[in-house]
C-alpha positions in Angstrom: 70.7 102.8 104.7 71.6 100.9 107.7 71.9 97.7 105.7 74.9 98.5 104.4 76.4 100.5 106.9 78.2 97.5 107.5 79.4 96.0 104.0 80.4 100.4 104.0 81.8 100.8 107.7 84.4 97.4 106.3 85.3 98.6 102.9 86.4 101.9 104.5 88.4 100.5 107.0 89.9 98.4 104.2 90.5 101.3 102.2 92.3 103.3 105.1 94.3 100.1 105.9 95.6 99.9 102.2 96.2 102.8 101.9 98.7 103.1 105.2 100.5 100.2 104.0 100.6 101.5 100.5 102.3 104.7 102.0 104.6 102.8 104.3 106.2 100.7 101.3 106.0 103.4 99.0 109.3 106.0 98.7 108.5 110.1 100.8 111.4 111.4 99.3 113.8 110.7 96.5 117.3 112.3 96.4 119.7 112.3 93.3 123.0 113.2 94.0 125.6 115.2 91.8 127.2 111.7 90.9 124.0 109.9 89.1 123.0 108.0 92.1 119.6 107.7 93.7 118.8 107.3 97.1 115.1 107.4 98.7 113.6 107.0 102.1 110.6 105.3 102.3 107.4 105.5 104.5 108.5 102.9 107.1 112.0 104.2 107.5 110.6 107.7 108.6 107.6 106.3 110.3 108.0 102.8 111.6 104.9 102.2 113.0 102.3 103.0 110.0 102.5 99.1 109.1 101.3 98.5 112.5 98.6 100.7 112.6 97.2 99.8 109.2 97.3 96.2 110.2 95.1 97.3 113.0 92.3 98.9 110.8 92.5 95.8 108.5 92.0 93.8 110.9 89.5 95.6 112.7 87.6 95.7 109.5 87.6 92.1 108.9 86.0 91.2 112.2 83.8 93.8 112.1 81.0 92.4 110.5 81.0 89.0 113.0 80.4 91.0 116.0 77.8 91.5 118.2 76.2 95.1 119.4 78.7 95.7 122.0 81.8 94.4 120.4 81.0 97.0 117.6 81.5 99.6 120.2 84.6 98.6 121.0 85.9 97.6 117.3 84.7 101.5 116.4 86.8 102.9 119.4 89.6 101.3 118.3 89.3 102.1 114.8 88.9 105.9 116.0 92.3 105.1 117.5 94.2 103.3 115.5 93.2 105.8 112.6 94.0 108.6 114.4 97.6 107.1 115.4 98.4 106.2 111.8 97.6 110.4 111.1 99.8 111.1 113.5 102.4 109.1 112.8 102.1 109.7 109.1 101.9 113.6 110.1 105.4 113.1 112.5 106.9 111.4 109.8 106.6 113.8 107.1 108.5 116.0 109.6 111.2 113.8 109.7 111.9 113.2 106.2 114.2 115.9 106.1 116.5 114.0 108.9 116.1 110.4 106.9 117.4 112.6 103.8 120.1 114.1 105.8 121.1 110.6 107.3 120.8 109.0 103.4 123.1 111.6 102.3 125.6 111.4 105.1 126.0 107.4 104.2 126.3 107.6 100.6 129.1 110.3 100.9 130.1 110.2 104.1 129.3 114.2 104.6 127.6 115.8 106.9 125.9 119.3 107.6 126.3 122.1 105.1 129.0 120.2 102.6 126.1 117.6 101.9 123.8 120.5 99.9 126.8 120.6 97.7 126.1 116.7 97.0 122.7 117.0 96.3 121.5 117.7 92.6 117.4 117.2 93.4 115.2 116.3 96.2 112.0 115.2 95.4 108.9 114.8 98.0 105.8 113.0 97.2 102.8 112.5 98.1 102.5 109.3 100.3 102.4 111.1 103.6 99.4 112.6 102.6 98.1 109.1 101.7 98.8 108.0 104.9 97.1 111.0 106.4 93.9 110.3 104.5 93.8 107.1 105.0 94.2 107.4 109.2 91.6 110.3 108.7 89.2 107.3 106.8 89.7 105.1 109.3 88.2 108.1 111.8 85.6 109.0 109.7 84.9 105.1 109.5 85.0 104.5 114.2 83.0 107.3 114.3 80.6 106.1 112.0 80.2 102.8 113.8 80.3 103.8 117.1 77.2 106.3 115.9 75.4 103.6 114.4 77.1 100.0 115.0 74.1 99.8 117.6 71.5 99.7 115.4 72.9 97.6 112.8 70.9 94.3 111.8 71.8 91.3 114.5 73.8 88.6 113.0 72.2 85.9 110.8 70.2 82.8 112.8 72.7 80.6 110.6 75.8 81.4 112.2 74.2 81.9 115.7 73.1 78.2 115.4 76.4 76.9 115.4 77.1 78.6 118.6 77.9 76.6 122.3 76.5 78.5 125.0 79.0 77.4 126.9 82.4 77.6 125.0 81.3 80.0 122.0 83.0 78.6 119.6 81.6 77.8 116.3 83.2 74.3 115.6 81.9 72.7 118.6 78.7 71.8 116.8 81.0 69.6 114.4 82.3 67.5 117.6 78.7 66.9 118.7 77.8 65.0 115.4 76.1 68.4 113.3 76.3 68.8 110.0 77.5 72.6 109.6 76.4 72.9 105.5 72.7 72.0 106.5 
């Protein structure tokens, strides 16, 4: 089971990444006014930082499965964070889509307060902040699952660790001392 804990604990944070930048390009609310025209607020105008967040479990993901015991500690913290942020933020900005509406509405006719209802034919929600809210709740599901388990996770493979300076780290060092890094 452990074996792919990793190859699981990477999809997922994947997953919750997509799916918070899906929800941040992707339209909360669509308003047709009384005239024929259209307006919608999307994810990033209600909540600006969702991007942000899901860049964070993307990236957390992808360097997940390069590092070491106690770097998976840290990477499974963060993803506890940065998943629950994105929730939050997803959560706030639902909240707010009724101001983004208002503030649409306000531009397009140049009305405010209780004349715009008169403007508005539909208003339409759907049902991106609750993508967004599943996928921050993923990427919590996902940090707590490696900082249960990230310890006992198999070590990284003897290939890659060769490659290794003990005294800068870095990987492409070996090629500057003459190695031949596809042996």
């Amino acid at each position: 089971m452990l074996r792919r804990a990793r190859t699981v604990s990477v999809l997922g944070l994947l997953t919750a990444g997509a799916l918070g930048l899906l929800a941040a390009t992707q339209p909360w609310a669509v308003v047709a006014l009384v005239d024929g025209r259209e307006l919608t607020t999307s994810g990033q105008g209600v909540a600006a930082s969702l991007s942000i967040l899901a860049f964070v479990c993307i990236a957390t993901a992808l360097v997940l499965p390069i590092a070491g015991r106690w770097w998976r500690v840290v990477l499974g913290a963060l993803a506890v964070l940065a998943g629950g942020a994105l929730a939050a933020e997803a959560w706030g900005g639902r909240a707010r889509v009724d101001e983004a509406v208002a503030a649409l509405v306000a531009e397009a006719t140049g009305l405010a307060g209780s004349a715009q209802q008169a403007e508005i034919a539909r208003l339409t929600a759907t049902g991106w902040p609750d993508a967004a809210i599943a996928g921050g709740a993923l990427a919590v599901l996902v940090g707590a699952w490696v900082l249960a388990t990230g310890h006992r996770w198999p070590a990284r493979a003897a290939r890659a660790a060769r490659y290794e300076r003990t005294g800068s780290g870095l990987a492409w060092d070996a090629m500057d001392d003459g190695e031949d890094p596809t042996r």
